[in-house]
N, C-alpha and C positions, 0 to 999 in steps of 0.2 A: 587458432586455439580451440580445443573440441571439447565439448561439454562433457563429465564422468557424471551418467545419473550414479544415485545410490541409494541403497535400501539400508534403512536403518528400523535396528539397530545390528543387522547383519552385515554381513560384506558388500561390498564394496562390486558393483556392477557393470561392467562396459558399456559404453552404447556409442551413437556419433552423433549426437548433439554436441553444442557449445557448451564450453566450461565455465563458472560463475565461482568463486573463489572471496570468500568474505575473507576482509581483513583484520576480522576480531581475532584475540586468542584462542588456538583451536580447541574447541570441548565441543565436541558431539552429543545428541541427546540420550546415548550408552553411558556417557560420562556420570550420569544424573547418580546417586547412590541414597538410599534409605526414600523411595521417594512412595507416596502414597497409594495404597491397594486403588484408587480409582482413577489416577495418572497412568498405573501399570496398564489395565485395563482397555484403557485410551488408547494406550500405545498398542496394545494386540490387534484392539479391534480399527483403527484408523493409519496408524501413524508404521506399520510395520510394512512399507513399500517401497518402492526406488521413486527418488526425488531429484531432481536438476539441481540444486543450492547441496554444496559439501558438506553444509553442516548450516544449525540453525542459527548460527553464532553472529553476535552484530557488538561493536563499541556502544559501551555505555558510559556516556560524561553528566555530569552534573552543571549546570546552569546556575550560578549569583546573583541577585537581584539588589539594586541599591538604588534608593536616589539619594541628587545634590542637587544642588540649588544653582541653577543658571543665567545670566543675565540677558533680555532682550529688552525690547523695547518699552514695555509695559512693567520693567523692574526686573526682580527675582523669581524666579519660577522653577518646580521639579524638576528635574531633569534625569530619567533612566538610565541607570547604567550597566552594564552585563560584563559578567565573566565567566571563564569557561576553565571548571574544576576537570582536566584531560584521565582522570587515574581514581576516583573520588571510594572509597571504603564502601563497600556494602556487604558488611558481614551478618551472614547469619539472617540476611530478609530484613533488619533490623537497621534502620537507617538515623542516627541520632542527629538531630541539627546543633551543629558545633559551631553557627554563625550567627551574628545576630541579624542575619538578612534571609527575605524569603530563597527560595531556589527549588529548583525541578530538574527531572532524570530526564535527558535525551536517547532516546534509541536509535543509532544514528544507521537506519538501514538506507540510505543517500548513500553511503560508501560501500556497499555489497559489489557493485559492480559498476566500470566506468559509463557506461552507456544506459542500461538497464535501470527504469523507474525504481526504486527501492519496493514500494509495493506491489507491482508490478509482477516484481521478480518472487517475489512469497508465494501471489496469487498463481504463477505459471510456477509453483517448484513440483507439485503434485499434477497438475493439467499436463506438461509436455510429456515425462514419463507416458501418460495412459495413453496420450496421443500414441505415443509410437509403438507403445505395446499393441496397439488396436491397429497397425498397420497405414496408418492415416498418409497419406502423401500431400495433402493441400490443405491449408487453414484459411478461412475466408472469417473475417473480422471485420468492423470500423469502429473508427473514433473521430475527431477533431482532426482539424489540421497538424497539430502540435502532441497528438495523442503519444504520450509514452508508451500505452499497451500496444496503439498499433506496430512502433518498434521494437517491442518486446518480444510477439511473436515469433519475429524474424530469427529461429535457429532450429536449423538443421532441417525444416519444411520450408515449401514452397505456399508462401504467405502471400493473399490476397488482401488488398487493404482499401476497405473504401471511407473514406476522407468527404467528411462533411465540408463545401463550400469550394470556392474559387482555390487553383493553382495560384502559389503566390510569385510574384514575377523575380525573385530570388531565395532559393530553398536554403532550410535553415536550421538550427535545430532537428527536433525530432523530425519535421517533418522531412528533412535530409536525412535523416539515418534511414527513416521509414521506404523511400525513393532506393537508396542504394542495397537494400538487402533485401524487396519484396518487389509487389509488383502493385502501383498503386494508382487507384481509379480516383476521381473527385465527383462525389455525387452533389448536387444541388441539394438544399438545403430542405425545400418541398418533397423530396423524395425521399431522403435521411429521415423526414417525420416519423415513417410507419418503417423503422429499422427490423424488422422482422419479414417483413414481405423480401425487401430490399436485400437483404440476407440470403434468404433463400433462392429466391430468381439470380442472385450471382453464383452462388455454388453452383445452380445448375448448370450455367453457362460454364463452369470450371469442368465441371464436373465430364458435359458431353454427353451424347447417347450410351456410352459402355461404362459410365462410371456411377458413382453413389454418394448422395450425399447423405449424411446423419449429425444429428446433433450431439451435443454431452450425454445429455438425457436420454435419448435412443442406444449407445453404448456404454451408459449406466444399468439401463433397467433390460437390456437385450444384447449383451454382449457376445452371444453366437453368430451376432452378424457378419458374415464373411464377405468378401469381397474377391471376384473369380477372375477380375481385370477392370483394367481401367483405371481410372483413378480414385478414392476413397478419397473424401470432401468432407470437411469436420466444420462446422460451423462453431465460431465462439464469440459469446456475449459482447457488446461493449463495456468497455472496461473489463474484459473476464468475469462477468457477474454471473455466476455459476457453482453449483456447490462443490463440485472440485476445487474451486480456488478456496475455501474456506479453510483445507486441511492446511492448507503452506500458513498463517495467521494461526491457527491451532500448535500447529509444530513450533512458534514462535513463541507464544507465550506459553509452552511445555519447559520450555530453553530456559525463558525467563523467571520462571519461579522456582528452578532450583535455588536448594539452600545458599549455594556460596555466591546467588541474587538478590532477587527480592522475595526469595522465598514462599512460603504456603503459605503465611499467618500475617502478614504485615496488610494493612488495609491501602489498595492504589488506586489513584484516581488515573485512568489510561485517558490518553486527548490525543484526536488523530482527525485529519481532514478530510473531508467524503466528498466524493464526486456521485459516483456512483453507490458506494456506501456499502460494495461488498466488505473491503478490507475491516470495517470498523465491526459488520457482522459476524466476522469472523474473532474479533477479538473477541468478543461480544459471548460469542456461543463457547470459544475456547476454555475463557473464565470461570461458566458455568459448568460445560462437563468436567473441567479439573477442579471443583468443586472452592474455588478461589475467592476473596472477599473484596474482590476488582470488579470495580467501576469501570465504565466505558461510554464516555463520553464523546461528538463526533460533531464536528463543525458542518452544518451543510451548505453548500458551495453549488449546487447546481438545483433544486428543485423545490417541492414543499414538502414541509414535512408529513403530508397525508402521502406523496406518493413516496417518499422514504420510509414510511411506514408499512407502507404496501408492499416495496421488494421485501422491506427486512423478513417479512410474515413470509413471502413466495420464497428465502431464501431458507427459510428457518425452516420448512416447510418439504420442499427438496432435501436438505438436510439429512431430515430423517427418514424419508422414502430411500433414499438411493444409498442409507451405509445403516440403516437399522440401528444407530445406536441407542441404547435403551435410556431417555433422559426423563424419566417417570421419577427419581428422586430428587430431580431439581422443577419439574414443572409449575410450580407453584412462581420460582424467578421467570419465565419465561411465560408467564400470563402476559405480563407486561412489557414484555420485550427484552431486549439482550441489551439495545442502545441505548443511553439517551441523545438526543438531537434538539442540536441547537443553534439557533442562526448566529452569524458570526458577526464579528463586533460593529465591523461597517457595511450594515446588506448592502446586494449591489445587485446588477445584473452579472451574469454568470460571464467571467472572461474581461470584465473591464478592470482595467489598473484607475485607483481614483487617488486625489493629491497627495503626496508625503509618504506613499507606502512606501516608493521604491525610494525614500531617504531614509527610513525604519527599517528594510533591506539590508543597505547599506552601514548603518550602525551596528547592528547586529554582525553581520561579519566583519565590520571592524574591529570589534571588542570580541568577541569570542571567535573569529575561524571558522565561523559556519556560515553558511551561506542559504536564506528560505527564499522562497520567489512570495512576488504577492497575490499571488490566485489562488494556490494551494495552501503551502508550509506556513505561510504567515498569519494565517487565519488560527490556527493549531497553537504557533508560539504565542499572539496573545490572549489565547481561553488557558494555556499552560500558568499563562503569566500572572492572569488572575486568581485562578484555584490556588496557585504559591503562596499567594497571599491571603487566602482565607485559611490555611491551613498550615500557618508558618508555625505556631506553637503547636507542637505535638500531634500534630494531624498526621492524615495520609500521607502517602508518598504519591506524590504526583509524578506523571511521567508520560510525556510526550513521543509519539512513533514519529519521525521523521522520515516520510515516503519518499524523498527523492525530486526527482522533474528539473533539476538547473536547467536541459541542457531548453527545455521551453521557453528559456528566460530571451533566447534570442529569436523567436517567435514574436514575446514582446515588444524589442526593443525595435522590430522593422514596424510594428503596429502602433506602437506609441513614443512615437520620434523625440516627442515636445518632452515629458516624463526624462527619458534617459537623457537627453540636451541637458535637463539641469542638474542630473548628477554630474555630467564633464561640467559644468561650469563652476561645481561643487569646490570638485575637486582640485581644476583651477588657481580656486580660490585661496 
């Protein structure tokens, strides 16, 4: 199956990358009608290129919240219960609560693509394009064992992937998809440290004596650079943290606040989980140049928030070096930042499953058909869960991005044997 980039809001453009096909109903960002002189704008000056994703389009469901009352051994106790509104009214931006229970918006970009991390795929819809327009023949990346991005890569280039830690003695998950469409090294965990050196000394081993390697930012700000043989070696960020990936997340919530959405005027509290915390800087920065009255709120899940604070500033910063866009009538929002960031309900070390997640997992796709892991997505549904609740009368619209990652969940389950034993025995039961 081959990827159609596309330029929007122009035609439609061939290439040979892979194809990525969301399964929302189709409306293109053309579709958009009466939409605001500084959206327009946006779109001339950002958003009018050839992209990998057919359209910016993603399922929107609506989330129920209720408790009852359940018996254990200690008596009666809350007990949470979830349901999934598949089709829910959002007319006019204007979202009325017709229940008397909290609930929150799902952006369900998990279904954009079988394979593909949902955000992932935002972050690379603007990045592959340039790659190929810039003549790129090899991508040299890492991530994790389990890293989505480093499977992400993997279309229509010759993908290098270096993989923090040990080969696992039965491939799985991502890191099997990673294995069967690239080409992938396992660096020690010591040398992974300083990911910038590490980067570059393998490109150049890709690269060769007749070849070139360059980064985003070298054919951002120097794009005459040609290439007269050999191979052209593009280096990208872990996790795609890069200001090219910001535009795919911008194009996203452009999608999103058309009228027949959540519109221009409706106040939304956005909740999405950060690893690396491009994707949420990108909502983050979206909201402001389309002059939006969204919140963006971002679970951190890998680091502290001084060094979250540090990309978002390097990302925000890049930004506006490398697309000029003129953000002097919102500067005043962006003193303070784009995000807010917040540690998540039960901190942990980065990558450990700890008691009962994966049965909160588990209930959750029982009752609603969705399915979150508990590294990423599950962090997200209970900061969603709460802000539901502080804003059940007449608040915001709360609304959760759903990034993707299942297929890491078997990653987990060869890691934490003991955890997934008691869901079989769960179930069992």
């Amino acid at each position: 199956m081959k990827l159609q980039l596309h330029r929007c809001p122009t035609n439609t453009v061939a290439s040979s990358a892979l194809r990525w096909v969301s399964r929302a109903v189709p409306r293109s960002l053309q579709g958009a009608s009466k939409a605001e002189p500084r959206c327009e704008e946006l779109r001339a000056k950002l958003l009018d290129r050839r992209w990998a994703l057919l359209s910016p389009d993603s399922q929107i469901q609506r989330i129920l919240l209720s408790s009852k009352l359940a018996r254990n051994g200690d008596g009666l106790v809350p007990q949470r219960s979830r349901s999934n509104d598949n089709d829910p009214s959002l007319e006019g931006g204007i979202v009325e609560n017709d229940s008397q229970v909290p609930s929150f918006y799902i952006v369900r970009d998990d279904l954009i693509h079988p394979l593909v991390n949902g955000n992932k795929a935002r972050k690379l819809d603007a990045l592959l394009p340039f790659l190929e327009d810039h003549s790129v023949t090899d991508v040299v990346t890492c991530g994790g064992c389990q890293s989505a991005h480093a499977a992400a890569v993997e279309r229509g280039l010759r993908s290098h992937l270096l993989l923090r830690g040990e080969q696992p003695d039965v491939l799985t998950g991502y890191n099997l998809i990673s294995t069967m469409y690239g080409n992938v090294t396992y660096v020690p965990r010591s040398l992974y440290a300083d990911r910038e050196e590490m980067l570059i000394r393998h490109a150049g081993l890709v690269a060769g004596s007749s070849g070139l390697v360059v980064s985003l930012n070298d054919m951002l700000e120097a794009p005459w650079i040609k290439q007269k043989g050999g191979r052209k070696v593009a280096i990208v960020n872990e996790g795609a943290g890069d200001s090219l990936a910001l535009l795919g997340m911008i194009r996203l919530l452009c999608y999103l606040s058309e009228n027949h959405l959540f519109g221009k005027e409706r106040t939304v509290k956005f909740v999405v989980d950060a690893g690396t915390g491009t994707t949420a800087v990108g909502l983050g920065l979206g909201a402001i140049c389309l002059g939006l009255p969204w919140e963006v709120t971002a679970v951190m899940l890998a680091d502290s928030i001084e060094q979250y604070r540090k990309r978002e500033l390097q990302l925000i910063f890049d930004f506006r070096r490398h697309f000029g866009f003129n953000l002097v009538h919102c500067s005043n929002r962006m003193d303070n930042g784009v995000v807010t960031w917040v540690e998540r309900h039960q901190p942990r070390k980065f990558g450990n499953v700890i008691d009962r997640e994966l049965e909160v997992c588990q209930q959750i796709a029982q009752q609603t058909g969705i399915l979150v892991d508990p590294i990423y997505t599950l962090a997200a549904w209970e900061l969603a869960t709460s802000l539901s609740e502080k804003e059940e009368r007449g608040g915001a619209n709360v609304v959760m991005l759903h990034t993707g990652g299942m297929l890491g969940m078997f990653g987990l389950a060869q890691r934490y044997k003991s955890h997934f034993r008691t869901l079989k025995d769960q179930s069992n039961g």
